[in-house]
C-alpha positions, 0 to 999 in steps of 0.5 A: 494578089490572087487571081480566082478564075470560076468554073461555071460548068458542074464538072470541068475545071478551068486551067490556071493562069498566073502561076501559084497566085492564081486560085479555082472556084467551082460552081455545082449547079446540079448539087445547088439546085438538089439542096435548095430544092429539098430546103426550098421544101421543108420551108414551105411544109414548115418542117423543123426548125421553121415550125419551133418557138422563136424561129422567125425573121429579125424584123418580124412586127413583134420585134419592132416597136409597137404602135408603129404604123407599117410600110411607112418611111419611119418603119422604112427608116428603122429597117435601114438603121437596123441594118447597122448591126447585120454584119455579125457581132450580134444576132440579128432579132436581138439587135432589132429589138434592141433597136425598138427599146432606142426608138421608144426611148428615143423617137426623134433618132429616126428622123433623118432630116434631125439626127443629121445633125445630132452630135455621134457622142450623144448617139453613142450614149443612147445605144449604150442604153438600150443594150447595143454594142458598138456604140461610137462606130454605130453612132458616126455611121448613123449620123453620116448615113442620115445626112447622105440620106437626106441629101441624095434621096430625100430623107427616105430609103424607099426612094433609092429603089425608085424605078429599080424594077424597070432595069435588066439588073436591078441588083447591080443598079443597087450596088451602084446605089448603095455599096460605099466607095472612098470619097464623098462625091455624089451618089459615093453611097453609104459608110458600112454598106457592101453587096450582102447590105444592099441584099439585107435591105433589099430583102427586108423592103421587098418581105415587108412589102415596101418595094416591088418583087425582083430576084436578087442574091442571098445576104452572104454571109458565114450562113449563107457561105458555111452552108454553100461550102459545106454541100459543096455547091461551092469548091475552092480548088487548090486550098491554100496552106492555111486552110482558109478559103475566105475571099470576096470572090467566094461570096461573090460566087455565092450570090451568082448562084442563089440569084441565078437558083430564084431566076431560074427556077420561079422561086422566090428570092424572099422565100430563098432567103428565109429558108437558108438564112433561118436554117444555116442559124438554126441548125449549123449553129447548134452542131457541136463539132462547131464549137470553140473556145476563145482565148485572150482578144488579141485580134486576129491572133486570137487563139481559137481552140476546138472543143474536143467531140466525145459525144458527152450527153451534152453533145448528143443532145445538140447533135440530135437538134442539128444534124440528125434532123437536118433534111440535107445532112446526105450532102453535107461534108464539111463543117466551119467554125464560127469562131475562126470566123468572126474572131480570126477572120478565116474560113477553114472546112473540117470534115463533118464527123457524126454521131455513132449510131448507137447514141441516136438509136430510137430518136424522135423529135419529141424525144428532145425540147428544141432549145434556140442555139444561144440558149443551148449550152453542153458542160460549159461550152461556147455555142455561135450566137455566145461568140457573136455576142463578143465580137467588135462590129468592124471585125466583121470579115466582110467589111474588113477585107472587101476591096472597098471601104465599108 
């Protein structure tokens, strides 16, 4: 087992105990605060990517279904369903739409009192139908979620916030409330729900408007975690030979310190979450030192191989969407690949090369059409989102390796 001790001063180190299985985190409050400042900044400017076609949040109301009337239990209902598919695998809008075309075909899905007790298989077959993958795990989850749902908390999600506002840590009550333990025992909460879902749903109620404002943790995710590493906000000492640094105790670092940035600072959890969420998806995923190619599935094993950086015309163009206008490039030293990630399960940094000069000389936004990074594509090769697109929902690194089952 490893042991993480984290260091919550900016520049001491805490001393190792436990010998060779023991492993340092450090926190670097001073460079947390610079880089969501400046982030913080352009979103509220709504500078670039914020201000480009198509950058939006995934349960905006032009991606749910229409006629649907807001702020009720059935919006509340679909929101959590949705979020079923927020653990990678898919992009995030792409599966609430996808969601919608279920609702529409399908309405009485979203009745926890009636799907209860609906047979998975049949669920399975309508997922299939309105474009979402995953289909038999999505389905048990949906059915077995419901009945919980109807049981513990009268058919309505709303009511597991019910007075969270009145406690000194309304996060961690959720977490009690939410994240899936072994067992079906009372309040044991939900298959497929962990802290980053208990962060998703939050943060989809509290922007929507449903429940009262209360500052949480970032939804950590590759995002959130890649963006956090890469600035250095956050630092594994010690990398083991492997090179991956993924753990539980990382993200959970990662939610101390974006809780801690909205608390101390007056900024808005909701706020935060967008402008790192939409930014890390937007931009990191369009930087193409990135990207990789995925040989043969063969599950972890799977070879992962980098797409050589020429600097080919392609790779300038995705380089002049990314990092030339990334506003907190100063600070960014490292790169992941997204396909280590959700194909091998690991976590490795590499050194962020970037563009010679010579290539971006005369550079202007308008020089370029911002293209969405499913979309964006240099001689053939993989971008995130494409690799999302083929990864199986339970591969996701979180609920694979957290301690609890999700």
């Amino acid at each position: 087992m490893t042991f993480f001790i984290i260091c919550r001063n900016n520049s001491a180190r805490t001393l190792k105990k436990g010998g060779e299985n023991t492993v340092e985190i450090l926190l670097d409050r001073d460079r947390t605060k610079v880089v969501f400042d400046k982030m913080m900044a352009n979103y509220i400017a709504n500078g670039y990517p914020y201000n480009q076609t198509g950058v939006e949040v995934p349960h905006a109301e032009k991606n749910l279904p229409a006629g649907l009337q807001l702020l009720t239990k059935e919006h509340a209902v679909i929101l959590w369903i949705s979020c079923f598919w927020m653990r990678g695998g898919i992009k995030s809008d792409t599966a609430v739409k996808s969601l919608t075309k279920v609702y529409d075909a399908h309405p009485e899905l979203f009745i926890p009192e009636l799907v209860q007790y609906e047979d998975p298989n049949i669920i399975s077959k309508f997922l299939k139908g309105g474009g979402l993958g995953f289909q038999d795990v999505s389905a048990a989850l949906w059915v077995e979620n419901c009945s919980r749902l109807v049981e513990w908390w009268g058919g309505d999600p709303r009511n597991i916030f019910a007075g969270i506002e009145n406690y000194q840590d309304p996060y961690e009550v959720l977490c009690e409330r939410i994240c899936h333990k072994k067992g079906r025992k009372k309040r044991q909460g939900f298959p497929g729900f962990q802290k980053k879902m208990v962060s998703m749903i939050t943060y989809f109620f509290m922007e929507s408007g449903m429940i009262p404002y209360f500052d949480f943790p970032l939804p950590v995710d590759f995002h959130v975690a890649r963006k956090v590493l890469a600035h250095e906000m956050i630092t594994v000492v010690d990398i083991p030979k492997s090179g991956n640094i993924y753990n539980v105790r990382v993200l959970d670092a990662a939610r101390e310190l974006s809780h801690e940035y909205a608390a101390l600072h007056g900024v808005s959890s909701i706020e935060l979450c967008n402008a790192v969420w939409l930014f890390s998806r937007e931009m990191c995923s369009t930087n193409p030192q990135t990207y990789s190619t995925v040989g043969k599935r063969n599950g972890r094993k799977t070879v992962v191989t980098p797409v050589p950086l020429t600097w080919n015309e392609g790779q300038v163009k995705a380089e002049k969407r990314s990092c030339a206008m990334c506003v907190v490039s100063d600070t960014c030293k490292y790169i992941a690949r997204p396909a280590l990630y959700y194909v091998r399960g690991e976590l490795i940094l590499e050194e962020r090369k970037t563009c010679p000069v010579t290539c971006l000389d005369g550079f202007a936004l308008g020089d370029i059409d911002y293209v969405r990074p499913e979309k964006a594509k240099s001689n053939g090769e993989m971008v995130e989102e494409e690799l999302l697109n083929i990864v199986p929902l339970f591969e996701s690194v979180e609920t694979a390796t957290e301690p609890t089952t999700g």
